[in-house]
C-alpha positions as CSV (number, residue, x, y, z in Angstrom):
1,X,62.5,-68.4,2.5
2,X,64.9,-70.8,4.2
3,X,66.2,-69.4,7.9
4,X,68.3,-70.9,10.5
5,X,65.8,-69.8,12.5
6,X,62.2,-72.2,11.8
7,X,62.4,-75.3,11.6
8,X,60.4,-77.7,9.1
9,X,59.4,-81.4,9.4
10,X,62.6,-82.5,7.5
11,X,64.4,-81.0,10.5
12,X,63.7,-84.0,12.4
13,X,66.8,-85.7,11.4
14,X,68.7,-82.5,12.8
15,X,69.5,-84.1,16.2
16,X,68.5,-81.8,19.6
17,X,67.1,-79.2,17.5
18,X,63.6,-80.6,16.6
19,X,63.7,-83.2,19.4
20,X,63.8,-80.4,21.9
21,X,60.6,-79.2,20.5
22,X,58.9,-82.5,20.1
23,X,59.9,-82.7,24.0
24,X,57.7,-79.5,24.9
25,X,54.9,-80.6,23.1
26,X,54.8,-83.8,24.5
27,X,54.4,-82.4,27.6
28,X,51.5,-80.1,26.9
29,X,50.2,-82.8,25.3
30,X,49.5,-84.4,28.7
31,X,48.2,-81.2,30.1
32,X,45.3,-81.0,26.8
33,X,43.6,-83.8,27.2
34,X,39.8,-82.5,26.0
35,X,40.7,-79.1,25.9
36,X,40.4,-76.9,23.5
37,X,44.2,-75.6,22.4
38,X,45.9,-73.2,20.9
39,X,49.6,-73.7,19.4
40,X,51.3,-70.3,18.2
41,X,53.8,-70.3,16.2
42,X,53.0,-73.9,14.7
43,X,55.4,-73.5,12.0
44,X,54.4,-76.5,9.3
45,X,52.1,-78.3,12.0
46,X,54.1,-80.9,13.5
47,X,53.3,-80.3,17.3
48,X,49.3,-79.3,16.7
49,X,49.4,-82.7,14.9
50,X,50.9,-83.9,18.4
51,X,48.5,-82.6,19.8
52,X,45.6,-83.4,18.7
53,X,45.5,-86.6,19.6
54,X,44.8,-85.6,23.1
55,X,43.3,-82.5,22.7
56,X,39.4,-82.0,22.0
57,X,40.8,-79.0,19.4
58,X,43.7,-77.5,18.1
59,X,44.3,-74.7,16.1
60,X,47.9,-74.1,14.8
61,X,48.7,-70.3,13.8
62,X,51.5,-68.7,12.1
63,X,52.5,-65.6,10.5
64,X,54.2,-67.5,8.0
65,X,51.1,-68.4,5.0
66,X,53.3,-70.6,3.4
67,X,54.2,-72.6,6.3
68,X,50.1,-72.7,6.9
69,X,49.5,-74.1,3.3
70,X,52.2,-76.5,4.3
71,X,50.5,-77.5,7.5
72,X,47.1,-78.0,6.5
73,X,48.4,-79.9,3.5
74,X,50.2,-82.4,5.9
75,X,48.7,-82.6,8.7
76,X,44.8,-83.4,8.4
77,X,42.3,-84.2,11.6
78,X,38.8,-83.4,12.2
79,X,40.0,-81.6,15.6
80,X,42.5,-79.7,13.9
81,X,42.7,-76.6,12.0
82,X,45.6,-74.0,10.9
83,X,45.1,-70.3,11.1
84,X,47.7,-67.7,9.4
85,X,47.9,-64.2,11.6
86,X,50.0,-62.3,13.8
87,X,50.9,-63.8,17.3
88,X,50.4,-60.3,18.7
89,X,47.0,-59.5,17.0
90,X,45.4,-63.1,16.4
91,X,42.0,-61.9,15.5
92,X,40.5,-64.7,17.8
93,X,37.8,-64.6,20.1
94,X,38.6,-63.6,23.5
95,X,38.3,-66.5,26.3
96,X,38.4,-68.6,23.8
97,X,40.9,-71.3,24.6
98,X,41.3,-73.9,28.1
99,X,45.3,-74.2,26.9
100,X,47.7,-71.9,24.6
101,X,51.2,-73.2,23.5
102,X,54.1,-71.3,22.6
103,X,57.5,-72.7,22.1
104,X,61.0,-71.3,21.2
105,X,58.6,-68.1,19.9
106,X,58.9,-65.6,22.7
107,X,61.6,-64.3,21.9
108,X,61.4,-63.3,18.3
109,X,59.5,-60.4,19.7
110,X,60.6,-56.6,20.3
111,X,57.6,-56.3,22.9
112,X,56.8,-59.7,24.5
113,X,54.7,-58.1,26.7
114,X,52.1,-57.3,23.5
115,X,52.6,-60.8,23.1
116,X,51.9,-62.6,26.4
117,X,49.4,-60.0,27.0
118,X,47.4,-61.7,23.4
119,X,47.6,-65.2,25.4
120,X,46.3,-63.9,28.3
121,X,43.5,-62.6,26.4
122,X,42.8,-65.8,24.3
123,X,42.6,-67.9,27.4
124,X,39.8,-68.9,29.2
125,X,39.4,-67.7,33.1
126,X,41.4,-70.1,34.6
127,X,43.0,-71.5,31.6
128,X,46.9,-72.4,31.4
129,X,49.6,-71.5,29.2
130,X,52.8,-73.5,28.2
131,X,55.2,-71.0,27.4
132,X,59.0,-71.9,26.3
133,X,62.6,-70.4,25.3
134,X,66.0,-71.0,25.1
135,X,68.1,-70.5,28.6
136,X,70.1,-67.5,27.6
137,X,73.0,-68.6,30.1
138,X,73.7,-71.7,28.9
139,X,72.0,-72.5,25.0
140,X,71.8,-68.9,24.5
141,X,72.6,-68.3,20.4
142,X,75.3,-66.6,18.4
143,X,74.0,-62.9,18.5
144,X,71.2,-64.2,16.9
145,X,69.6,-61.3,14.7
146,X,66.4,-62.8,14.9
147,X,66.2,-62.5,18.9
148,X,65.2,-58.8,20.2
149,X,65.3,-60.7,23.4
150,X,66.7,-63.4,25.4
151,X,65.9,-64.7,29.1
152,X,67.8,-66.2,31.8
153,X,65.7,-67.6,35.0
154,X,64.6,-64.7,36.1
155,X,63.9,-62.7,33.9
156,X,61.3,-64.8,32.3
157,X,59.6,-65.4,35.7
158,X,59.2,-61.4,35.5
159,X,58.3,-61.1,32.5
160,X,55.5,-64.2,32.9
161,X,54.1,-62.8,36.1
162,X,53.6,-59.1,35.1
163,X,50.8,-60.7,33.0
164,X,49.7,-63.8,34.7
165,X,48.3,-64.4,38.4
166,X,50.4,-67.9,38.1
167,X,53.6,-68.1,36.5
168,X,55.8,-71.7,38.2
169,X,59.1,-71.7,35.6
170,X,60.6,-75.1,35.4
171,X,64.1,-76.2,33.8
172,X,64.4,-78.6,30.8
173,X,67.5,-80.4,31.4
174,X,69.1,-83.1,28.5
175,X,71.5,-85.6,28.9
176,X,75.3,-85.0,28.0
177,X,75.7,-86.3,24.8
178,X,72.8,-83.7,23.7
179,X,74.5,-81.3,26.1
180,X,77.7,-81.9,24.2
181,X,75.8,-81.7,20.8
182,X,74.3,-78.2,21.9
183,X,77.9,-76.7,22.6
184,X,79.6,-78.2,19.7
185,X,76.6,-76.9,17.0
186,X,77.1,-73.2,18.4
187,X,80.8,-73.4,18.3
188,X,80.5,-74.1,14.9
189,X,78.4,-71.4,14.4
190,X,79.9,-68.8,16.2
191,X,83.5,-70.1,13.9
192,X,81.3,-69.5,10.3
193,X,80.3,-66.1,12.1
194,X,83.8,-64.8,11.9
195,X,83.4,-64.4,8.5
196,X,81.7,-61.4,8.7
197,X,84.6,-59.4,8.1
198,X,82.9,-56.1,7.1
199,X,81.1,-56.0,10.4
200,X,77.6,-56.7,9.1
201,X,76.3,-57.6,12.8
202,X,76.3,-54.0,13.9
203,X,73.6,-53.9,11.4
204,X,71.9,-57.5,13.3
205,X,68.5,-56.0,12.2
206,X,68.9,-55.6,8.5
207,X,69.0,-58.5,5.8
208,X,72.9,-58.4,5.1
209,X,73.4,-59.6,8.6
210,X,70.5,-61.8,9.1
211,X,71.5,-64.0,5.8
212,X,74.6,-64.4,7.2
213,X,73.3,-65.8,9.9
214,X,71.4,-68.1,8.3
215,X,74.4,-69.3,6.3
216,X,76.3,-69.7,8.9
217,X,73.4,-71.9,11.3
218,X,72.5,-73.9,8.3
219,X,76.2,-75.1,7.5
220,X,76.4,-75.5,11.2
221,X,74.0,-78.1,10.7
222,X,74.8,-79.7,7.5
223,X,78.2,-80.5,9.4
224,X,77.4,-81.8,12.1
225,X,75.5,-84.4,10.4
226,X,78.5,-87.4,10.4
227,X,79.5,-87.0,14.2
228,X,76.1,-85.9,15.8
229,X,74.3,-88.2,18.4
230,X,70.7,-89.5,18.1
231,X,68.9,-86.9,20.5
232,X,65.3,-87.8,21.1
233,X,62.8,-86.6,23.5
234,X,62.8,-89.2,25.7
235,X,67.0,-87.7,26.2
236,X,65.1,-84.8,28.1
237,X,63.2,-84.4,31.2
238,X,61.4,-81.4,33.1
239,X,62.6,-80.0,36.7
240,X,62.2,-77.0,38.9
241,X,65.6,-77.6,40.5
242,X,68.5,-76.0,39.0
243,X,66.6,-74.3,36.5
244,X,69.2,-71.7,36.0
245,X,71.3,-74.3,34.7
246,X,68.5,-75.7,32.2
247,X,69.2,-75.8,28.4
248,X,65.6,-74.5,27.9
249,X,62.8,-72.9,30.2
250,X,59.4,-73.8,29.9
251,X,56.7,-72.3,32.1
252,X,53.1,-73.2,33.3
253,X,51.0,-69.8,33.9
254,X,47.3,-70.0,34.9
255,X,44.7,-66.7,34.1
């Protein structure tokens, strides 16, 4: 099923979107250098094909079976497998993996605690964890239906450290003309939103709501496609300064 929410290969012509997640696993890339690695949420493969080119293993998982198929069919390396299973209840060995990644996933869950707690299981003593979202102050979504939760600074600093003994939360800053993109896409968004004229959002868990949603993020996209600008990942860098003011958060945490 087609969501604004998961984004496929052929997103890569979608501006800051996908190269804001080609960005975070660039940079875990150069953290898995002979390690074994674990990428959750690998939707159709793109980043565990990133990075496996560093890593000694990779093994992509998602809940999603089709999007596994999709994967495997794609993406093909003798150090790299895909999985399908729940990112709460993997199934996997425990101390099992010397890095985990998981990007823009977080906060799909209604207990991210079950879910951070599965990492911290998976990892090996003194393995790390990558771990990003969205900077609910500034490229927070749209009443997103498919967010239970959403984290500012802080709050994901708590949330990392109630779980791991090392938890150092950086900021990913972009440039202004991606800056400029971000804003403009959700304005466009929130303006198809205000068609929900019968209120469907108070029911934000439910289908009515959530394919409105979808709707309304996918013909964000499909017109912003003539005045867009070419974001990349080389238009975003990493910094623990100002990371309040970040468009995304990404965190290092260490078992």
């Amino acid at each position: 099923m087609i969501t604004g929410e998961r984004l496929v290969l052929q997103d890569k012509e979608r501006g800051f979107e996908f190269a804001r997640h080609i960005f975070a696993y660039e940079f875990a890339a150069g953290l898995a250098k002979g390690l074994s690695v674990l990428d959750l949420g690998c939707s159709e493969g793109y980043g565990g094909a990133l990075l496996a080119g560093t890593a000694a293993s990779v093994t992509g998982l998602d809940r999603s079976a089709a999007a596994i198929a999709n994967a495997a069919a794609a993406h093909q390396a003798p150090n790299l497998r895909f999985v399908s299973a729940d990112a709460t209840a993997t199934g996997l060995p425990s101390s099992s993996f010397d890095l985990v990644c998981a990007f823009q996933i977080i906060e799909h869950f209604s207990d991210p605690a079950a879910f951070l707690a599965e990492i911290e299981r998976l990892l090996k003593p003194g393995g790390r964890a990558v771990i990003s979202t969205l900077n609910r102050e500034i490229s927070g979504s749209v009443f997103n239906p498919y967010h239970p939760v959403e984290y500012d600074r802080a709050g994901f600093e708590r949330a990392l450290r109630a779980v791991f003994g090392r938890a150092e939360v950086l900021g990913v800053f972009a440039d202004e003309g991606t800056m400029k993109e971000m804003r403009a896409f959700k304005a466009r968004a929130a303006a198809m939103l205000k068609l929900d004229v019968f209120g469907l959002r108070r029911l934000a868990g439910l289908y009515p709501f959530r394919r409105l949603y979808d709707l309304a993020v996918i013909l964000a996209r499909l017109s912003s496609r003539g005045s867009r600008v070419r974001a990349h990942p080389h238009t975003f860098n990493i910094s623990a300064d100002g990371a309040e003011k970040a468009m995304d958060l990404i965190a290092v945490c260490v078992k």
